[in-house]
KOLLO-442252 format. One record per residue (C-alpha): chain; residue in three letters; x negated, y, z negated. Coordinates in Angstrom, 2 decimals, decimal comma, m for minus. Example, Ala and Ser with C-alpha at 12.3 -4.5 7.8 and 13.67 -1.06 7.14 Angstrom:
// KOLLO-442252
<atom chain="A" res="ALA" px="m12,30" py="m4,50" pz="m7,80"/>
<atom chain="A" res="SER" px="m13,67" py="m1,06" pz="m7,14"/>
// end
This chain:
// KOLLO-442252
<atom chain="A" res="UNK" px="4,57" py="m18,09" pz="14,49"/>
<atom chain="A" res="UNK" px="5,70" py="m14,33" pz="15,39"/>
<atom chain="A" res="UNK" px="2,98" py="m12,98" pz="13,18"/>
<atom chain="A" res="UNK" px="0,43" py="m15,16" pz="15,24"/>
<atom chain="A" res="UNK" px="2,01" py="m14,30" pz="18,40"/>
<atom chain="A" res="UNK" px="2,19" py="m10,76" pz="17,34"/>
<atom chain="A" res="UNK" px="m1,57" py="m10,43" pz="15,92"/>
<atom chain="A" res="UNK" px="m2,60" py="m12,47" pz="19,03"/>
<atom chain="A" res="UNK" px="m1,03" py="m9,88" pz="21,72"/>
<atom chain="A" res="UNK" px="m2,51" py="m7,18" pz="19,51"/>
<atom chain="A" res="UNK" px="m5,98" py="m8,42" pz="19,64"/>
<atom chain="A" res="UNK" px="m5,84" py="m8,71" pz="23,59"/>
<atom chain="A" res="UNK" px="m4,71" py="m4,53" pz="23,64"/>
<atom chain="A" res="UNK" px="m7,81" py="m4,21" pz="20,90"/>
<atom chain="A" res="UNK" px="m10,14" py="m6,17" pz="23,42"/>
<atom chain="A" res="UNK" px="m9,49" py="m4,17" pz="26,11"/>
<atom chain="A" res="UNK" px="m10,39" py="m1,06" pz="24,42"/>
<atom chain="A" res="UNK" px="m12,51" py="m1,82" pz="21,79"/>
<atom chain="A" res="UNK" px="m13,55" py="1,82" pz="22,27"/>
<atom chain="A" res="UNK" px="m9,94" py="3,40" pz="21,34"/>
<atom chain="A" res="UNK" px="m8,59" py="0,80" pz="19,09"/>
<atom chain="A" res="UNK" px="m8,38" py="m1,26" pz="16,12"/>
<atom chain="A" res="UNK" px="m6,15" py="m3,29" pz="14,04"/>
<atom chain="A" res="UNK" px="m4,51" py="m4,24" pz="10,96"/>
<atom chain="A" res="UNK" px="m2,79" py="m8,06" pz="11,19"/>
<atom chain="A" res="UNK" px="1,09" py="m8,19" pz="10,76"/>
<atom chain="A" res="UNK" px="1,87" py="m10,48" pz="7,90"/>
<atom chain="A" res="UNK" px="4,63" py="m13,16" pz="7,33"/>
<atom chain="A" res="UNK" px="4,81" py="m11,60" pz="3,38"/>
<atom chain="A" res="UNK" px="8,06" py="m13,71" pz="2,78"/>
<atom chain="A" res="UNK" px="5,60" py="m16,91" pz="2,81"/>
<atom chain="A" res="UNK" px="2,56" py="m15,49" pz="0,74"/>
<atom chain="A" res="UNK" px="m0,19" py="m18,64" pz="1,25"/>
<atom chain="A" res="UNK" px="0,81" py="m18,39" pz="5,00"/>
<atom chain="A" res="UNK" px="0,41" py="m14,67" pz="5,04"/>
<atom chain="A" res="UNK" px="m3,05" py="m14,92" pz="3,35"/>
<atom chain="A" res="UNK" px="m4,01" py="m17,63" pz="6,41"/>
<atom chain="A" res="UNK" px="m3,24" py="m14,93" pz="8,88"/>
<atom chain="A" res="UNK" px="m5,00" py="m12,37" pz="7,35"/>
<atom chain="A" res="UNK" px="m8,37" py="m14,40" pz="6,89"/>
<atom chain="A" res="UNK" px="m7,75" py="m15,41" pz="10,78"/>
<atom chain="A" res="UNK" px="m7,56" py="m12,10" pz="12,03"/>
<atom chain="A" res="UNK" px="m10,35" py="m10,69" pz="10,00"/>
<atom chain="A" res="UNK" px="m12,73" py="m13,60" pz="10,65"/>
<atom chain="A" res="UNK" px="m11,77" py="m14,72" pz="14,14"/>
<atom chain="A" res="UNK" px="m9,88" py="m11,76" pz="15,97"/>
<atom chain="A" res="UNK" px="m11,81" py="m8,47" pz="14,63"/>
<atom chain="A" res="UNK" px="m8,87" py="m6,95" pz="12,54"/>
<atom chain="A" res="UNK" px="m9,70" py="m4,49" pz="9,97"/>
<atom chain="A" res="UNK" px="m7,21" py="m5,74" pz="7,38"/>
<atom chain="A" res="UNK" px="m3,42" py="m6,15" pz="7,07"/>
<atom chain="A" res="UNK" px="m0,76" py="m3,38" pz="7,03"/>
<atom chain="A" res="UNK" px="2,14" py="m3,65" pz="4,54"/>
<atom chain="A" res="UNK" px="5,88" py="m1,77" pz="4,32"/>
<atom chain="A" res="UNK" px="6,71" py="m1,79" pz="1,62"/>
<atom chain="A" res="UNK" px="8,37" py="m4,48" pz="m0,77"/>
<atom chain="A" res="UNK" px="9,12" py="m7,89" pz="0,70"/>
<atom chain="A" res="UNK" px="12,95" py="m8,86" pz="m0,65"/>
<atom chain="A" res="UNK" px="12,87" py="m6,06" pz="m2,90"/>
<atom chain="A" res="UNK" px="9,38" py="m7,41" pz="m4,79"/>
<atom chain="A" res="UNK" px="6,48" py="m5,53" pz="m5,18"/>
<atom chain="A" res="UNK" px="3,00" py="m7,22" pz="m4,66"/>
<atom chain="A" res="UNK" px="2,00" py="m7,40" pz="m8,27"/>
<atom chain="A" res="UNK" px="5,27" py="m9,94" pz="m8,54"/>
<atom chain="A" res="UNK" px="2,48" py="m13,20" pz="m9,12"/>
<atom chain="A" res="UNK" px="3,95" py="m14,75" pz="m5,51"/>
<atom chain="A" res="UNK" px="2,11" py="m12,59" pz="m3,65"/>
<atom chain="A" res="UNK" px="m0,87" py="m13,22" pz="m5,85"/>
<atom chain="A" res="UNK" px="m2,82" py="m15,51" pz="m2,72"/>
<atom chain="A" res="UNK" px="m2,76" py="m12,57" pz="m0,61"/>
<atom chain="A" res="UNK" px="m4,18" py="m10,22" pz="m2,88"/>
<atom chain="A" res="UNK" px="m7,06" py="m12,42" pz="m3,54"/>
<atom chain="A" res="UNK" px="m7,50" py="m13,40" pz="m0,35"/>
<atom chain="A" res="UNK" px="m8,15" py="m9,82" pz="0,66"/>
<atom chain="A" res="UNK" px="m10,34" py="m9,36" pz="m1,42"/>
<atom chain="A" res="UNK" px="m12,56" py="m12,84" pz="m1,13"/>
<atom chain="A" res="UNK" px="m12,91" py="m11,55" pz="2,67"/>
<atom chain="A" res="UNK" px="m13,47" py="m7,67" pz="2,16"/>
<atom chain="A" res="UNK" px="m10,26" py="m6,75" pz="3,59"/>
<atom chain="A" res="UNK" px="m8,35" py="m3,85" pz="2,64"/>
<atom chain="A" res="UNK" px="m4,69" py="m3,73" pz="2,82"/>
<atom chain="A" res="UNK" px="m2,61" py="m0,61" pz="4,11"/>
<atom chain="A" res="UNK" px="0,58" py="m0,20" pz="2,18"/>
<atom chain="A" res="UNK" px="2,62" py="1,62" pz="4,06"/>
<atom chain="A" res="UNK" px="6,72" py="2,58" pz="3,13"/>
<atom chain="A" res="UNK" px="8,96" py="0,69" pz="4,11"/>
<atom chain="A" res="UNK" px="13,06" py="1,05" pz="4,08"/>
<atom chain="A" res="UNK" px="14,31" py="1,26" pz="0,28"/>
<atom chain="A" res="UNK" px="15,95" py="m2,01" pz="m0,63"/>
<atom chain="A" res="UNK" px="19,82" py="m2,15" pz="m0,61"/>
<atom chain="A" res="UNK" px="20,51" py="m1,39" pz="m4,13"/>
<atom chain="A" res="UNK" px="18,21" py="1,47" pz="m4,10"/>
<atom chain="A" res="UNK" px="19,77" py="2,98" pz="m1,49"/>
<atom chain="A" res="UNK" px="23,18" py="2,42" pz="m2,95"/>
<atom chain="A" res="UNK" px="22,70" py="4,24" pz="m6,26"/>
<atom chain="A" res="UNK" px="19,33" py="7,06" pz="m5,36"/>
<atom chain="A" res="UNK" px="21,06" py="8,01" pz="m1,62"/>
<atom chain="A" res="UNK" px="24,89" py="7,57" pz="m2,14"/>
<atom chain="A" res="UNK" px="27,69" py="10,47" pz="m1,67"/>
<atom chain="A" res="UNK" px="25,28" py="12,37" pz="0,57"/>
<atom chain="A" res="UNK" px="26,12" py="12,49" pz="4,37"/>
<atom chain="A" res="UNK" px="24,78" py="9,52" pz="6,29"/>
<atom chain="A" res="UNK" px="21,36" py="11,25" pz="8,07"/>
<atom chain="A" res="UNK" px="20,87" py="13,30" pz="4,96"/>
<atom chain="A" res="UNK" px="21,03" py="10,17" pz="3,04"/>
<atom chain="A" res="UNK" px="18,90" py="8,33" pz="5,53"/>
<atom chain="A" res="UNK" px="16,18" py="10,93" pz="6,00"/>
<atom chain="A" res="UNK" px="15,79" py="11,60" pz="1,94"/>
<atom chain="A" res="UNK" px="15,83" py="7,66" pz="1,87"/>
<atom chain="A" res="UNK" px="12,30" py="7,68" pz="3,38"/>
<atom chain="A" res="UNK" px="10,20" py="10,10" pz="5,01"/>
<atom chain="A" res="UNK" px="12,24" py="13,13" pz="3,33"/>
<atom chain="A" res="UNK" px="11,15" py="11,78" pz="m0,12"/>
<atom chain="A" res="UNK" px="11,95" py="8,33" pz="m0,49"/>
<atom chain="A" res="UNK" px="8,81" py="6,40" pz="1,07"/>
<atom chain="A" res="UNK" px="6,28" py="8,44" pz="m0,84"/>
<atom chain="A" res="UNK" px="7,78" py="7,65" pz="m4,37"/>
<atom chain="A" res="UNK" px="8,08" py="3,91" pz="m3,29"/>
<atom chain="A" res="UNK" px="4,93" py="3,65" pz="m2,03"/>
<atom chain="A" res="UNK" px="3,13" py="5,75" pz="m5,63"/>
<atom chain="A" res="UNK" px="5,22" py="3,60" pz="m7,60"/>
<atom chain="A" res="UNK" px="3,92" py="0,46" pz="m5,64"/>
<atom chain="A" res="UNK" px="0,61" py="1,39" pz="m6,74"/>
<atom chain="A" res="UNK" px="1,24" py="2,64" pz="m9,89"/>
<atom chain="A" res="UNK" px="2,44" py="m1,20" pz="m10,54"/>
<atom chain="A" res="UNK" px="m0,47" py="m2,88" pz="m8,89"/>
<atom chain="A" res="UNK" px="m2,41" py="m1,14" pz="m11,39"/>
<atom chain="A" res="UNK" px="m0,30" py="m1,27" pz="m14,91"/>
<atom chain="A" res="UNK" px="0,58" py="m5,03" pz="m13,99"/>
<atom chain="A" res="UNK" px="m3,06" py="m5,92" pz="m14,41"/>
<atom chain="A" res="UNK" px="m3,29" py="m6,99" pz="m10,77"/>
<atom chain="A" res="UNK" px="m5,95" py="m4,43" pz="m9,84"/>
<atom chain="A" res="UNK" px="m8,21" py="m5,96" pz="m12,70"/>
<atom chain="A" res="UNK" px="m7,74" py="m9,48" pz="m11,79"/>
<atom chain="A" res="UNK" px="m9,07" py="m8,41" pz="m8,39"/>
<atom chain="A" res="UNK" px="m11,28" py="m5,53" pz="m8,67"/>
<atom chain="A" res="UNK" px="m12,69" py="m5,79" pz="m5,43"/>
<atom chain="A" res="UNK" px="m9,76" py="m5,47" pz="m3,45"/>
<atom chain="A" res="UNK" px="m9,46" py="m2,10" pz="m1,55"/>
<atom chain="A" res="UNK" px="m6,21" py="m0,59" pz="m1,60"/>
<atom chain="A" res="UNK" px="m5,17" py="2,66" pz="1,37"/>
<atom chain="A" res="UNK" px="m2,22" py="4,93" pz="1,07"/>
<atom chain="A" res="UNK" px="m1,35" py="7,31" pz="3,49"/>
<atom chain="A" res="UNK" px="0,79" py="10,85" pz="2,87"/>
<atom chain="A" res="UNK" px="m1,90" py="12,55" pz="1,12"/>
<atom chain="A" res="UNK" px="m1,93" py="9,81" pz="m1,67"/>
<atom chain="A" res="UNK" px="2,14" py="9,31" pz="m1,80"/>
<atom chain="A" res="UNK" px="2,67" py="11,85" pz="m4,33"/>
<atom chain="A" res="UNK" px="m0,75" py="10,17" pz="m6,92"/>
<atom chain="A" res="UNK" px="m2,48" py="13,16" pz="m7,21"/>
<atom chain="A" res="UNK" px="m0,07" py="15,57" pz="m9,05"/>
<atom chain="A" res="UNK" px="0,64" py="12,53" pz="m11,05"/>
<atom chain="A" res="UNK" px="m2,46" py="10,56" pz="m12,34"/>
<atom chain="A" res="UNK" px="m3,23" py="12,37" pz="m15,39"/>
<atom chain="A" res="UNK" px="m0,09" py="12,90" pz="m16,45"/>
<atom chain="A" res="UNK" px="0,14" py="8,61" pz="m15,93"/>
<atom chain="A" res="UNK" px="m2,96" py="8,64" pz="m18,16"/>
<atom chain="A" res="UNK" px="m1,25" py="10,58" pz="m20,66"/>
<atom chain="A" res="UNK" px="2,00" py="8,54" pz="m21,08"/>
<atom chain="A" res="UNK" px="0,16" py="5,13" pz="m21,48"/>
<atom chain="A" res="UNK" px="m3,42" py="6,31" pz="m22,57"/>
<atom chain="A" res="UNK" px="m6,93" py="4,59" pz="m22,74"/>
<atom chain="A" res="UNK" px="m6,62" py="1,15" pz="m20,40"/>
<atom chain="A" res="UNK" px="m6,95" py="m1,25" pz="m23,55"/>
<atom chain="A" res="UNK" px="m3,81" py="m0,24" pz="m25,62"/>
<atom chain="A" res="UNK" px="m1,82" py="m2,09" pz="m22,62"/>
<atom chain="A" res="UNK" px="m3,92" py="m4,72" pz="m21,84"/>
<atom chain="A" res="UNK" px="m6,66" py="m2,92" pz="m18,85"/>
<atom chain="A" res="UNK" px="m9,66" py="m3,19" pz="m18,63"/>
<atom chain="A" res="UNK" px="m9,78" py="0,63" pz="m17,21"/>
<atom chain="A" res="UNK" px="m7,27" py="3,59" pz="m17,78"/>
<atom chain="A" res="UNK" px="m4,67" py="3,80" pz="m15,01"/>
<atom chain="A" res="UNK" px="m6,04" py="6,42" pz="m13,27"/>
<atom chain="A" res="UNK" px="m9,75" py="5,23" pz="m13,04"/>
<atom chain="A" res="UNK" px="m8,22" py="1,86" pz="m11,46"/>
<atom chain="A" res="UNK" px="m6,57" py="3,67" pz="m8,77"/>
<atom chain="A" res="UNK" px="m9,55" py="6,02" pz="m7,77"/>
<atom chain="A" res="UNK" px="m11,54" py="2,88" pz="m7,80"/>
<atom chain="A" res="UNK" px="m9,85" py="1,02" pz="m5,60"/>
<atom chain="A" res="UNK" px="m7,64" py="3,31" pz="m3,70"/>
<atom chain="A" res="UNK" px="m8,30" py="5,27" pz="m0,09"/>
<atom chain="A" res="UNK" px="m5,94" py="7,82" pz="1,13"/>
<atom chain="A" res="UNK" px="m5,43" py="9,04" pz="4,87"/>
<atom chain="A" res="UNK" px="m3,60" py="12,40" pz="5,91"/>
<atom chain="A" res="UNK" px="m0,96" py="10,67" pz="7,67"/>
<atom chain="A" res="UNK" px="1,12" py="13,40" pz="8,95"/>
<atom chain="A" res="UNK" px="0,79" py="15,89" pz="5,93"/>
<atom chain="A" res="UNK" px="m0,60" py="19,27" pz="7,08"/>
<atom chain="A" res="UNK" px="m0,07" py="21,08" pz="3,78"/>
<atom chain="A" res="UNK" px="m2,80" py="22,84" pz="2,31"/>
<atom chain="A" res="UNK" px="m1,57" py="22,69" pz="m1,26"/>
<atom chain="A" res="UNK" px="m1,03" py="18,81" pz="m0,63"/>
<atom chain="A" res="UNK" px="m4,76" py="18,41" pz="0,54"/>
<atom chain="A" res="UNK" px="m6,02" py="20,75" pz="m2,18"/>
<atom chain="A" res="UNK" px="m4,04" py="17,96" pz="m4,82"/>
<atom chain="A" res="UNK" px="m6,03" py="15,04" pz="m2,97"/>
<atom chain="A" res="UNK" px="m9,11" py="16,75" pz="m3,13"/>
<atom chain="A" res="UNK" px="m9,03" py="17,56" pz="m6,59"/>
<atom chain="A" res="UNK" px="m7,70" py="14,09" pz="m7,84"/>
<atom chain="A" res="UNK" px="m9,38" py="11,71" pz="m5,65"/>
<atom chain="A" res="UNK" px="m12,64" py="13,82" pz="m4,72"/>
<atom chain="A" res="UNK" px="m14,39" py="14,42" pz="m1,14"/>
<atom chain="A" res="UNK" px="m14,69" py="10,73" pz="m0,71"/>
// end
């Protein structure tokens, strides 16, 4: 019910400025059949875009098979999903983030470092776990200049090699580039844009 009311009040601030904004739904991820619902609502009925996502949901990542319903459901309707960080789970941030001072700790937690190896290691498991394969028409967006991807795909490739020798249908890093978008989102590095460029291409 808050993820209605919340999707609901967000589509009246859409409506009345269809010319400013639009929006991704707010999903109840801790009840995945329900969250898939809301998402196919607000695409088909309110306008939304897609569905925005921090991070894990009780410390699971989406290729854990619960969340399977949303992931397909996206897809079946066109719908991409934003996957956005979200705050580290507890017992992550007891072992990566302990013994430093509390806003040191805090900031290194997420948006100093934290978030952007999350959110690359979110995807990195979407696509090892098979997930990606078993819905390749699901569109995936990262923000933060690709949450640290770029520097990293080939050296992914590398480690596990061709797709097929674990299980893909596609080597890591093709799945990613063919189902992955990434936004800016608050990097103004040249040498950051320069790795997006180069991995991901002027897409």
């Amino acid at each position: 019910s808050l993820a209605r009311d919340y999707n609901d009040r967000l589509a009246q601030v859409v409506e009345r400025q269809p010319d400013r904004f639009a929006a991704f739904a707010h999903l109840p991820m801790k009840d995945p059949e329900a969250a898939a619902d809301e998402l196919e609502r607000c695409v088909t009925r309110l306008g939304f875009r897609g569905a925005s996502i921090n991070g894990t949901t009780d410390g699971l990542f989406l290729d854990d098979p619960r969340f399977a319903p949303i992931l397909s459901r996206a897809e079946a309707i066109g719908a991409p999903l934003y996957i956005h960080p979200g705050p580290a789970p507890r017992a992550v941030r007891d072992i990566y983030f302990q013994g430093l001072p509390d806003f040191t700790a805090f900031i290194l937690s997420n948006a100093g470092f934290g978030w952007h190896a999350e959110t690359g290691l979110h995807i990195l498991r979407l696509a090892v776990s098979g997930a990606l394969d078993r819905n390749p028409d699901l569109k995936l967006i990262i923000g933060h200049m690709g949450e640290l991807l770029p520097m990293m795909l080939q050296r992914v490739d590398a480690m596990f090699g061709p797709g097929k020798e674990i299980g893909l249908q596609r080597d890591v890093s093709q799945t990613i580039l063919d189902q992955v978008w990434i936004t800016t989102s608050g990097f103004f590095d040249q040498s950051a844009f320069l790795a997006a460029l180069t991995a991901f291409g002027a897409d």
